[in-house]
C-alpha positions in Angstrom: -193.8 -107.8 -97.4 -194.1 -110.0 -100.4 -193.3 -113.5 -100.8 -189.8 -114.2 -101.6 -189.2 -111.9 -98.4 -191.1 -114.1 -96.3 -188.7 -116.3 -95.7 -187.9 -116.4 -91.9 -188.8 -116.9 -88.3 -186.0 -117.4 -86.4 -186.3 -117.2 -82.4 -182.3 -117.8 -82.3 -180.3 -114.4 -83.0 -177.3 -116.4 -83.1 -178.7 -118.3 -86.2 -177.3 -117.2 -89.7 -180.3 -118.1 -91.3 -180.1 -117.3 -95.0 -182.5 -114.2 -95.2 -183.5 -115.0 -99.4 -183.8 -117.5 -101.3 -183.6 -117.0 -105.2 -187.4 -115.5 -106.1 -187.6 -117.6 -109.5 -188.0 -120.8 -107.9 -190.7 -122.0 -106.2 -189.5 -122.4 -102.5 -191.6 -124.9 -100.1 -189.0 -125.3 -96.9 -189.6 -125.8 -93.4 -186.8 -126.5 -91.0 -187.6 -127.3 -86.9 -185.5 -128.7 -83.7 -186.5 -132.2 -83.8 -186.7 -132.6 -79.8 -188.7 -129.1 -78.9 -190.6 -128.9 -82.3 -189.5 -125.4 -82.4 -189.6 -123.7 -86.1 -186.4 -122.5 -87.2 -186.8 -121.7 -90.5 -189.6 -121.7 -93.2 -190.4 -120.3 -96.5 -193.9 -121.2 -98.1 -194.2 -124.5 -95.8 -198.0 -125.1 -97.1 -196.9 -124.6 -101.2 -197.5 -128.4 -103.0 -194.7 -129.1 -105.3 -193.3 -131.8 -107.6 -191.1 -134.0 -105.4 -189.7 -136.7 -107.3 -188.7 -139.8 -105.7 -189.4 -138.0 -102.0 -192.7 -140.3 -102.7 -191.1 -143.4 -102.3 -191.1 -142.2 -98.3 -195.0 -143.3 -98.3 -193.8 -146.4 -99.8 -191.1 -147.1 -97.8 -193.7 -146.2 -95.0 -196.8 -148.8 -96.5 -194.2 -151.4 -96.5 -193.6 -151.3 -92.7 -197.4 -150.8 -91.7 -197.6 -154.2 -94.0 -194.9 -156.1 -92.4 -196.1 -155.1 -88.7 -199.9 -156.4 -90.1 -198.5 -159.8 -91.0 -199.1 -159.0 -95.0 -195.8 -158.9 -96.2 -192.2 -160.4 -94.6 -189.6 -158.3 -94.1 -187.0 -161.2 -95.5 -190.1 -162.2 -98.0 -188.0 -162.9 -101.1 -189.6 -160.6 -104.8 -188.9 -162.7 -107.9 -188.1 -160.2 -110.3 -189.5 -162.6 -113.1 -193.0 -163.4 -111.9 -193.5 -159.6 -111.2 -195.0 -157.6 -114.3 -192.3 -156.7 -117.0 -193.8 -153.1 -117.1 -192.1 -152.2 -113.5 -188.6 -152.6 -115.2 -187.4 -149.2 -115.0 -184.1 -147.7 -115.5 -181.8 -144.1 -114.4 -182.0 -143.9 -110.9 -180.8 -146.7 -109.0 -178.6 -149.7 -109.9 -180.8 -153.1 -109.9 -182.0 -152.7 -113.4 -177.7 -153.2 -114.1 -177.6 -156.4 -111.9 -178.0 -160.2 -113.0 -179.8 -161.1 -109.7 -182.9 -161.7 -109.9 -184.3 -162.5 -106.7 -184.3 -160.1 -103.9 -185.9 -159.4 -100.2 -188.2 -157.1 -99.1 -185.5 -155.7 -96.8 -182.7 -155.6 -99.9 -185.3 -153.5 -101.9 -186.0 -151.1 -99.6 -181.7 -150.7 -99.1 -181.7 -150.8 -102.8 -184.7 -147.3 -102.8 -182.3 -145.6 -99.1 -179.3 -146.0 -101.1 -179.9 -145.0 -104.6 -183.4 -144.3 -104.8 -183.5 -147.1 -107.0 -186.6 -147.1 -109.7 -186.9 -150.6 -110.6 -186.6 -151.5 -106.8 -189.5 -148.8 -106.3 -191.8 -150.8 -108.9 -191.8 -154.0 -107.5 -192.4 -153.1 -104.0 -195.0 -151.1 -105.4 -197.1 -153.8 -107.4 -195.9 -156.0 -103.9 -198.0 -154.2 -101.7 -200.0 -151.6 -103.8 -200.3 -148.2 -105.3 -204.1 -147.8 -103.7 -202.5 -148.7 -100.4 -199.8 -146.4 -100.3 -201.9 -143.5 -100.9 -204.7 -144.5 -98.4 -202.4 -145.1 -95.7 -200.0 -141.9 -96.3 -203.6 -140.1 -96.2 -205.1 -141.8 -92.6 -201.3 -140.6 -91.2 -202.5 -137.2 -91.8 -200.5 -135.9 -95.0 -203.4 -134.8 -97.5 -200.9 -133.2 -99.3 -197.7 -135.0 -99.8 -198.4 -138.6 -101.7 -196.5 -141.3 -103.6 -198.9 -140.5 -107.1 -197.4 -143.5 -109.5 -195.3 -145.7 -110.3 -191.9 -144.5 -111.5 -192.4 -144.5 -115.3 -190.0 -143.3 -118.1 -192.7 -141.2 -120.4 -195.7 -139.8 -118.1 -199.0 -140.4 -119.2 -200.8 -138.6 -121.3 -203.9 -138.5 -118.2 -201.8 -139.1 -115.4 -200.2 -137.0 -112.6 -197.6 -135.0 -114.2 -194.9 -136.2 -111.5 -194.6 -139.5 -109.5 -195.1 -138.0 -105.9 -195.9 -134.5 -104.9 -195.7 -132.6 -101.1 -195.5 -129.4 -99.3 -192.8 -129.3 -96.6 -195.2 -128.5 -93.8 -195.5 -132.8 -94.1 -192.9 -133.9 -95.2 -191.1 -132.2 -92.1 -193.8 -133.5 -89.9 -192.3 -137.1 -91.7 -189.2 -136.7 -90.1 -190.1 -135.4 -87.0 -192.5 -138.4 -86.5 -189.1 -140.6 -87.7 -186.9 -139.2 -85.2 -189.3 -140.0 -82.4 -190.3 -143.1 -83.5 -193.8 -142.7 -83.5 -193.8 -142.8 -88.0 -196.0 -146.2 -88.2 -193.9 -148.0 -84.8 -190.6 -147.9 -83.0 -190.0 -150.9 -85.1 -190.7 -149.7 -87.8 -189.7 -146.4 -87.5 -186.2 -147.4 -86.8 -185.9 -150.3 -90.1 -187.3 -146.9 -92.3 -184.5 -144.8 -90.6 -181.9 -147.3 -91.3 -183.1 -147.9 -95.0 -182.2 -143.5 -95.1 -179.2 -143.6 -93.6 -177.8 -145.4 -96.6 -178.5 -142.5 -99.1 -175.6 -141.8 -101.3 -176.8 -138.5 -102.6 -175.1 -135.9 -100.7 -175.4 -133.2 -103.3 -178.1 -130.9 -102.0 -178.5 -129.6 -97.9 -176.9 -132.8 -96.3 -173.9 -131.9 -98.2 -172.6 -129.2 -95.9 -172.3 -131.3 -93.2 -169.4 -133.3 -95.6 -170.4 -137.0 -94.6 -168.8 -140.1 -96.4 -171.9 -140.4 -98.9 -170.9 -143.8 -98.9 -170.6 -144.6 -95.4 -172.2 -142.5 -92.7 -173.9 -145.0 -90.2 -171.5 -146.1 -88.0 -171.0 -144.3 -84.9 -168.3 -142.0 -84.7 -168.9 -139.2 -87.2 -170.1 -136.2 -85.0 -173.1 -136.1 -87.7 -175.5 -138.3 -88.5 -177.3 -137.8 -91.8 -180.7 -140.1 -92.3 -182.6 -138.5 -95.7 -183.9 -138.4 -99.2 -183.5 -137.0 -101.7 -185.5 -136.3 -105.3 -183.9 -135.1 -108.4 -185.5 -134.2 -112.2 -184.3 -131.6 -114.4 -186.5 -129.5 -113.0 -187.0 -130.5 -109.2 -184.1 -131.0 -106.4 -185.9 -132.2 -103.0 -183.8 -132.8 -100.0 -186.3 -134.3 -96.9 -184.3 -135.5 -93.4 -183.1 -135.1 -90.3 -179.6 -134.0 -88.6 -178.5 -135.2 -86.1 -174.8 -133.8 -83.9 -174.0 -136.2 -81.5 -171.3 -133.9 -79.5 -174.6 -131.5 -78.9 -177.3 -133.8 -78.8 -179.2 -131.3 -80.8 -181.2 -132.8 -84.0 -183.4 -130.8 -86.5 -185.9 -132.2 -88.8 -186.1 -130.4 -92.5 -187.9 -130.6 -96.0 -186.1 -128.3 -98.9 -188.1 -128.7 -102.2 -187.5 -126.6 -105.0 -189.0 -126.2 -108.3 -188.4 -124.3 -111.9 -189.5 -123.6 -114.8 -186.9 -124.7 -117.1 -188.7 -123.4 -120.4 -188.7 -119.4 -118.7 -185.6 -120.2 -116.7 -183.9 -122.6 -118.4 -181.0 -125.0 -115.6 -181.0 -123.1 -112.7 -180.0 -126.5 -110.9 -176.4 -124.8 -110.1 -178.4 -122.0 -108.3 -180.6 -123.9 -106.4 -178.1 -126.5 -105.1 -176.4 -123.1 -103.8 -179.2 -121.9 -101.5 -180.0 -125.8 -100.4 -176.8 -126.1 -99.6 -176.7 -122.4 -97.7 -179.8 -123.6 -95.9 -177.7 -126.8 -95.1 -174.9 -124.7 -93.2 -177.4 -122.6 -91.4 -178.9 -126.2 -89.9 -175.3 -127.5 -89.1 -174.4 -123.9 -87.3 -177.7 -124.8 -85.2 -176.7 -128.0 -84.5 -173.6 -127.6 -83.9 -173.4 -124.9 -81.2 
């Protein structure tokens, strides 16, 4: 059996499970019931890949072990000014548009939920500290799956050739440590989850369970959709958890996928199909 057909272990018959995924990407996914830990789906779990802004997690992460130590304050206000002009950073997000120029810890971190915001990202970076980021993602037990770098526009010429990297073994194990509560605190584990369940980006696996991108807190909607997403011309990550209330049934999942857009050229249009096949296969789960 080679690779690309090693893409399944499935102890539910009734589970469509899509049984390939297309062979010129590299695949790491890992899907599980978030209650029973169960795996429900994998495909090269332990592969490292470039993951974008699924980073920022570890961020979002450092911030809350910082704010439960008494370093940093939730409502701490970030003066945009007195921070260094090199964390200015456009594309993703929307704060590098906006005249405001004071913001809290907690509207930073909406800012990063929401739109994965890059400037945002900076600041609460240089706030609490690239080294710390890293050391703390590291004694929670992911020696894979880091924040590497600030977001920067041009990568440099010695540095890590993408901001974050991870396998999905982790990043799973992320979300399944979210849903529990037991990723840094209760407390904190529920502020982090609220941050998520502000993402917009409903493009990849979340789509197929057709959420309001724009509003899908509120009670009400028989899904609930708490994720992240990452996104370069040659990298779509989607990292979350699903949640069907009807059911009570909840699974925690990492999707990254990579290319090599000089061999392959934009096979974004292909990938988004399979995330979004594995996507149904999780809301079938769910759902029944």
């Amino acid at each position: 059996m080679n690779e690309s057909e090693r893409t399944l272990r499935t102890p539910d018959a009734n589970a469509a499970w899509p049984a390939g995924l297309d062979p010129r990407v590299d695949w790491s996914v890992m899907v599980r019931d978030a209650a029973s830990g169960e795996l429900l789906y994998e495909r090269t779990p332990d592969r490292v890949l470039k993951t974008a802004s699924i980073g920022k997690l570890f961020l979002l992460m450092e911030v809350m072990r910082a704010i439960e130590a008494g370093e940093l304050g939730l409502h701490e206000v970030i003066d945009r000014d007195r921070m260094s002009p090199d964390d200015f950073c456009e594309d993703s997000g929307i704060l590098y548009l906006l005249d405001q120029k004071t913001l809290t810890v907690h509207d930073l971190g909406f800012l990063i939920g929401a739109f994965s915001d890059n400037y945002a990202t900076n600041l609460l970076v240089e706030r609490v500290g690239l080294e710390h980021v890293q050391a703390f993602a590291k004694s929670q037990g992911f020696e894979h799956s880091a924040l590497l770098d600030y977001v920067r526009m041009e990568l440099r010429p010695n540095g890590p050739d993408d901001m974050s990297c991870g396998c999905a073994r982790e990043l799973c194990d992320y979300m399944m440590r979210l849903n529990a509560g037991t990723l840094v605190s209760p407390a904190a584990s529920a502020q982090i989850e609220r941050w998520l369940g502000a993402d917009t980006d409903t493009s990849m696996a979340s789509g197929a369970f057709n959420v309001d991108p724009l509003a899908h807190w509120e009670a009400g909607d028989p899904f609930q959709i708490r994720h992240k997403t990452g996104t370069e011309s040659d990298v779509r990550c989607d990292v979350g958890i699903a949640r069907h209330a009807p059911s009570g049934r909840t699974v925690a999942y990492a999707i990254l996928a990579n290319w090599d857009k000089a061999r392959y050229g934009r096979l974004r249009d292909d990938v988004l199909t399979d995330m979004r096949r594995i996507g149904e296969s999780m809301r079938q789960y769910i759902e029944r």
